[in-house]
C-alpha positions in Angstrom: 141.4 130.8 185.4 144.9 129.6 185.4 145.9 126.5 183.1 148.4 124.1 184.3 150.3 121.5 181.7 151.8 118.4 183.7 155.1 117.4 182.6 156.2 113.9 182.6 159.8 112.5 182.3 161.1 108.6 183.0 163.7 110.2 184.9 165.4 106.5 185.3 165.9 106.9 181.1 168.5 109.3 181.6 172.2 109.0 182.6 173.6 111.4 185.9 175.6 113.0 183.3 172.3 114.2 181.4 171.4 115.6 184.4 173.9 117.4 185.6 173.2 121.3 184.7 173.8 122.6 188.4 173.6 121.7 191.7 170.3 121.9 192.7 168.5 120.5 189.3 170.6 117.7 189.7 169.9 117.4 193.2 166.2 117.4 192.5 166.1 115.2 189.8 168.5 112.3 190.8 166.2 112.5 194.5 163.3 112.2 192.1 165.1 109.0 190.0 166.2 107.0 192.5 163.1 107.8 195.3 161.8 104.2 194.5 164.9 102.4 193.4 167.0 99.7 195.5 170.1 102.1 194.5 168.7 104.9 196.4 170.7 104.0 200.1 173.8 104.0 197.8 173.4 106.7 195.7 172.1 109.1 198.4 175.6 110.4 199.7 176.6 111.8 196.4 173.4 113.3 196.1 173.2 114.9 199.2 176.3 116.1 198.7 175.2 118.0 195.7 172.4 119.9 198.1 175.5 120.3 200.6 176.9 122.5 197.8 173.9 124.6 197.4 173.3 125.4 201.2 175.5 129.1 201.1 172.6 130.0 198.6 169.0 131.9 199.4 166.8 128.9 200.6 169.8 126.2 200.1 169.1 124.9 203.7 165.7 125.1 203.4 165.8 122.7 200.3 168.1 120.2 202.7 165.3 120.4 204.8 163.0 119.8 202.3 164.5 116.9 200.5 165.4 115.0 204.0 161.8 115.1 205.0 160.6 114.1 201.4 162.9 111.2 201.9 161.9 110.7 205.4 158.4 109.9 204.1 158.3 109.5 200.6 160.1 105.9 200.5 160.5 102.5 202.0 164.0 102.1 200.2 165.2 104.0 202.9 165.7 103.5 206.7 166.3 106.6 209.6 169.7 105.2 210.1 170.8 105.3 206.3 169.5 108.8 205.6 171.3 110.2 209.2 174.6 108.2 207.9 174.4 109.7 204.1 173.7 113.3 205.5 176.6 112.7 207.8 178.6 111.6 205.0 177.8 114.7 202.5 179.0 117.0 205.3 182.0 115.4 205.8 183.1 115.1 202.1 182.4 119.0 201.9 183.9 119.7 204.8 187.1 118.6 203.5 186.5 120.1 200.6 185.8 123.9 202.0 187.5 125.8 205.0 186.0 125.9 208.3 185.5 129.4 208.1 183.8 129.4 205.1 181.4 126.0 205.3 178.0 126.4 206.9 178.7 123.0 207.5 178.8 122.6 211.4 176.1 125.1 212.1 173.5 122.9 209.4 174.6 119.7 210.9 173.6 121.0 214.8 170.3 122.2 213.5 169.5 118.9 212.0 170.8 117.3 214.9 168.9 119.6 217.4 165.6 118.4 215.0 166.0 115.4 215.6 166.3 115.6 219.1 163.4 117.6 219.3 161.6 115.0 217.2 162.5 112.2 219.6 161.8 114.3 222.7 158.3 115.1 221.3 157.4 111.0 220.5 159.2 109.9 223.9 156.6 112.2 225.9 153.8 111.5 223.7 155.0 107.4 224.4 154.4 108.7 228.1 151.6 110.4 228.2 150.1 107.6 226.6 151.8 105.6 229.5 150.2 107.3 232.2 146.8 107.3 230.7 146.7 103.6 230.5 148.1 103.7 234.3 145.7 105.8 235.0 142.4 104.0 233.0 143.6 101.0 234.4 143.4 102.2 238.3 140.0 104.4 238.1 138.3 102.1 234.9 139.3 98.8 234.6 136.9 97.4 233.1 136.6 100.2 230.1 140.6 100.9 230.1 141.5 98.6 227.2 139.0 100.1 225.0 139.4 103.8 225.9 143.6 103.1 226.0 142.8 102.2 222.0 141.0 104.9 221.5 143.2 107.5 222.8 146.3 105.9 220.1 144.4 108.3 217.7 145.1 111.3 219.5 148.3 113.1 217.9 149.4 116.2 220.4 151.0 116.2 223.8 148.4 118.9 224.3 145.3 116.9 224.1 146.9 113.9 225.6 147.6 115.7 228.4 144.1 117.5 228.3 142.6 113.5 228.3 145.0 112.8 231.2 143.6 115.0 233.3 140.3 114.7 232.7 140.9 110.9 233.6 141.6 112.4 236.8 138.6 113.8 237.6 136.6 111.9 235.7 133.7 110.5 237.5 133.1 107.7 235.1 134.3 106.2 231.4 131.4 107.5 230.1 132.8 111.3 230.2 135.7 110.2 229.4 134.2 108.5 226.1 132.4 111.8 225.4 135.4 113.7 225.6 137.2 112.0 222.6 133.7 111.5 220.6 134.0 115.7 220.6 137.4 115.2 219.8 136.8 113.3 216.6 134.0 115.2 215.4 135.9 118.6 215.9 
């Protein structure tokens, strides 16, 4: 069986000097220092500027990716707004810093673009699925369609909201539609 030994460092102890050995340590370690400090809006920039540097290496965009949905999720010291601005501020600074013919710059910047359209596309059908339903509940089952409209705020995919959407449909009363998402939770 494999043995593991945890490592432990007060990373806020140490200067960014100390921990500036290469791109990607630093990267990683001053993202790990600052995750829970007030500093961390300010500081991000320069730090994502140091995974900037990285992404012409194997997996250096997949580590962008990586650290900007850690930081998505991983901190309340941080809004949607600031982290789009900082990434858009890394690029720039190594933009000017690179060629355009040599900087994967542009190409990285559409793809986290395009994400984040996608992302938005993805909640703003989900917000209307969920629409519809309640539309929907409220025409066929009025009196159940508050209840059931909670309910169905724990369903996560477009594909079993839509599933519940037509099912209310057809439904022939809110009790199907209630056994529905009780098989839903217990799957």
């Amino acid at each position: 069986m494999p043995h593991f030994d945890s490592v432990l460092t007060d990373l806020s102890a140490y200067s960014d000097d100390d921990l500036r050995e290469n791109a990607l340590y630093t990267a990683v370690l001053q993202v790990l220092k600052y995750i829970g400090s007030d500093e961390l809006p300010e500081r991000l920039p320069g730090i994502l500027e140091l995974f900037v540097q990285i992404l012409d290496e194997p997996k250096g965009i997949d580590c962008l990716k990586a650290v900007r949905v850690y930081l998505s999720n991983a901190t309340d010291k941080l809004n949607r707004s600031q982290l789009t601005e900082a990434l858009h501020q890394a690029f720039i600074t190594a933009k000017t810093n690179k060629t355009e013919s040599d900087s994967p710059m542009p190409t990285i910047a559409e793809q986290l673009k395009q994400e984040g359209r996608q992302e938005g596309r993805q909640v703003g059908r989900e917000e209307g699925l969920r629409a519809g339903i309640s539309v929907v509940l409220e025409i066929r089952f009025p009196e159940d369609a508050q209840i059931l409209s909670h309910q169905i705020a724990e369903l996560q995919s477009n594909e079993l909201l839509t599933e519940f959407l037509d099912r209310c449909k057809s439904a022939q009363n809110a009790g199907e539609l209630q056994a529905y998402l009780d098989q839903i939770q217990r799957a």
